[in-house]
N, C-alpha and C positions, 0 to 999 in steps of 0.2 A: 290161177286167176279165174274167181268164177265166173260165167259167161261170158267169156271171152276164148276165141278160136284163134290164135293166134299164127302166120304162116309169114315165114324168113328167107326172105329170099336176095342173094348176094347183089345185084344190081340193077337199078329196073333207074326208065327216066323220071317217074313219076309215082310217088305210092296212091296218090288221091285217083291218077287219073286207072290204075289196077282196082284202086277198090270200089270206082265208079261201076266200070265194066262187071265188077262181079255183083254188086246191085243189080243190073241189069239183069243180066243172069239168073237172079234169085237167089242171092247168097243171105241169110239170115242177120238179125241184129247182133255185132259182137266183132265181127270176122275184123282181124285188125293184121292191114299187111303192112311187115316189116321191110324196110330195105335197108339193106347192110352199106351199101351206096349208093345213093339217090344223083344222076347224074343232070338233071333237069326238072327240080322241085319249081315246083312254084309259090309263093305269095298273092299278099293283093294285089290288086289291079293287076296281075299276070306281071311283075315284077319274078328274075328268077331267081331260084335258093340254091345254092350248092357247094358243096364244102368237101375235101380231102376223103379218101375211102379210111374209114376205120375211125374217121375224129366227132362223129356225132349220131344221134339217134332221132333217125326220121322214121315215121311210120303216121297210116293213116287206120279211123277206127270208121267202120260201116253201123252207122245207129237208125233204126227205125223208132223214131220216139211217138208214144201216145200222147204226149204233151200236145195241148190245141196249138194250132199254124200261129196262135198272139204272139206264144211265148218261144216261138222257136229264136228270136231272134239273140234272146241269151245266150244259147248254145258256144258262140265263140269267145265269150265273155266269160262264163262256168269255165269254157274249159279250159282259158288263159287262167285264172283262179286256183284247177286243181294241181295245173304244170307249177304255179306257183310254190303253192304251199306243199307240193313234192321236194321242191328244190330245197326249200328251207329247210326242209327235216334233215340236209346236208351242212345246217348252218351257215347259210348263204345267205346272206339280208337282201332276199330279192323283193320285186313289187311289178305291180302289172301297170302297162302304159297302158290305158283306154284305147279301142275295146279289149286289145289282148294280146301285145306284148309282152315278152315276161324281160326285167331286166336286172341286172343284177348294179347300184349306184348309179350312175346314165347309162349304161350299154348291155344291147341287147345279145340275151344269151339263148332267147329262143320263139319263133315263131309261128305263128297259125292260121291255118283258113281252113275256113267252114263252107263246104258249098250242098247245097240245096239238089236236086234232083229228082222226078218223075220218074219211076221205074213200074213196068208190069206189075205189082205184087204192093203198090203206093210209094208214099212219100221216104225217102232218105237221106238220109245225111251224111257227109264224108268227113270226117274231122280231120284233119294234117296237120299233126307237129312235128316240130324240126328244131332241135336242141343241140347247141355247139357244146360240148365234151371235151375233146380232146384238142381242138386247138394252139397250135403256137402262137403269140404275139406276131411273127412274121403272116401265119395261113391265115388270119382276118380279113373278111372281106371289103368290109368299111373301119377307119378307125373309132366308129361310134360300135365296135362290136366288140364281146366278151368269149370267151368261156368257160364251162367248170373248172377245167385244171388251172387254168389262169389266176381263177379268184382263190381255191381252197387251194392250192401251191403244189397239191399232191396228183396221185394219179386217182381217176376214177371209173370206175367199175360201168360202161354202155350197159351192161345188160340188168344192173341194180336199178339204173337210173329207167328204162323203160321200163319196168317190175313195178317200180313205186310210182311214175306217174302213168300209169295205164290205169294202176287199183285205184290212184284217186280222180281218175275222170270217170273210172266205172260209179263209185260212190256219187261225185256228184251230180252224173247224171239220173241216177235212180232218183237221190233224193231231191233232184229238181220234178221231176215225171212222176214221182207219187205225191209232191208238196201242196201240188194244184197253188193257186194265188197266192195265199200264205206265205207258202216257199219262198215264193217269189222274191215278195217283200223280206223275209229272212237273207235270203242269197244276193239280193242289192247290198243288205246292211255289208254281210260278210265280204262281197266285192269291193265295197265303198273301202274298205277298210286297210283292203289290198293294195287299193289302186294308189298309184302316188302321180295321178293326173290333179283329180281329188286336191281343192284349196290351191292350186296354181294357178299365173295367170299364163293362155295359152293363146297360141294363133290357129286357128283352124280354118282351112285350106277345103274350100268347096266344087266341086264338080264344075260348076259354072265359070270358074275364076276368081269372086268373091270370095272374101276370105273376114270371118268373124273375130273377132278380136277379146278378148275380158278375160274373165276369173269364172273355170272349171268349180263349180260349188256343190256339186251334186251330182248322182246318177238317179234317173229315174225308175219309175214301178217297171220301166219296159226296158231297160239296160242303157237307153239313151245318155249322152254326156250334156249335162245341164250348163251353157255358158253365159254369164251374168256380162253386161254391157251396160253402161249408164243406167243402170236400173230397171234393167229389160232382161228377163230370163229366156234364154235359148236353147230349148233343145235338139240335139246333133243326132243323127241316128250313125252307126258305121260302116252302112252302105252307102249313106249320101256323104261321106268325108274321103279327101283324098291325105288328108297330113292333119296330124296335131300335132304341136311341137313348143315345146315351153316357151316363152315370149321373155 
């Protein structure tokens, strides 16, 4: 995997919160720590993740991108995008929930957090995915959850499945970081495309308690979810959401 340092290590509580600390450190763009069992992942809002040893492929990727601070906010959006379209090349009719769920019909088979950070050496990024694999119907955490062997019936290869979706968050994060604005606008279309938020009508659950209500019609130049209300277009960013959830 080119530019990519990749380091496997059998059980940590957190891979984002290892590859934060090696940021710190001064570990270069690429460094991508794997955890063989992740006993204390976490999600948004520090919601936690955690799943059986040996049933799924968590790892986090340490990116320094040149992209301006506008467009960082794509980042967890591309990279729900590239988990996607990894998946599919397994023939799995998955789709990404805005900003970056990836699911496979309504249940979620894998998810993500991007977090930000100040490090001696500048700006980083910590990417964390966490893809349910090997699960039983019974090891599900919530019954809105999936995974690989569940949907293609057979058994599946953890270490194919990190291989191909590590190559395609490498791809498209280059080709977000060389695209400049253009891109941008190209990788909305591609995203929009993906998304199966996209022409729903949704409720969306605000920080405040407010909670917006319409028809999902669009993603913006900035990865925003566009939500149409009596004729009133709104857009969502997915820092300031706490739930979207089909209506």
């Amino acid at each position: 995997m080119p530019d990519l340092t990749v380091e496997v290590v059998d059980v940590l509580e957190s891979s984002n919160a290892v590859a934060a600390e090696r940021a710190q450190e001064g570990a270069p763009d690429g460094l991508v720590i794997v955890a063989d069992h992740q006993s204390a992942g976490r999600g948004r809002l520090d919601r936690t993740w955690e799943t059986p040893p040996g049933t799924a492929v968590t790892f986090s990727v340490l990116l320094r991108p040149d992209a301006p601070t506008r467009s960082w906010p794509w980042l967890p959006l591309l990279t729900g995008y590239a988990v996607d379209k990894a998946l599919k090349s397994h023939g799995l009719e998955a789709g990404v929930k805005w900003p970056n769920d990836v699911l496979v019909g309504e249940k979620k088979v894998a998810g993500i957090l991007v977090e930000r950070l100040e490090t001696p050496t500048g700006p980083a990024a910590i990417v964390g995915v966490g893809i349910n694999v090997g699960l039983r119907a019974d090891e599900l955490p919530v019954p809105t959850a999936t995974s690989l062997e569940i949907e293609l019936g057979r058994p599946v290869d953890r270490t194919d499945v990190l291989v191909e979706v590590l190559n395609a968050i490498r791809e498209a994060v280059d080709a977000w970081e060389l695209g400049g604005d253009l891109n941008g606008m190209r990788l909305r279309d591609s995203y929009a495309a993906a998304c199966v938020t996209v022409g729903r009508d949704v409720r969306v659950d605000l920080p405040d308690g407010s909670v917006l209500e319409g028809r999902a019609v669009e993603i913006d130049p900035t990865g925003q979810l566009v939500v149409e209300h009596d004729g009133v277009r709104t857009p969502v960013a997915a820092g300031d959401v706490v739930h979207v959830r089909t209506a």
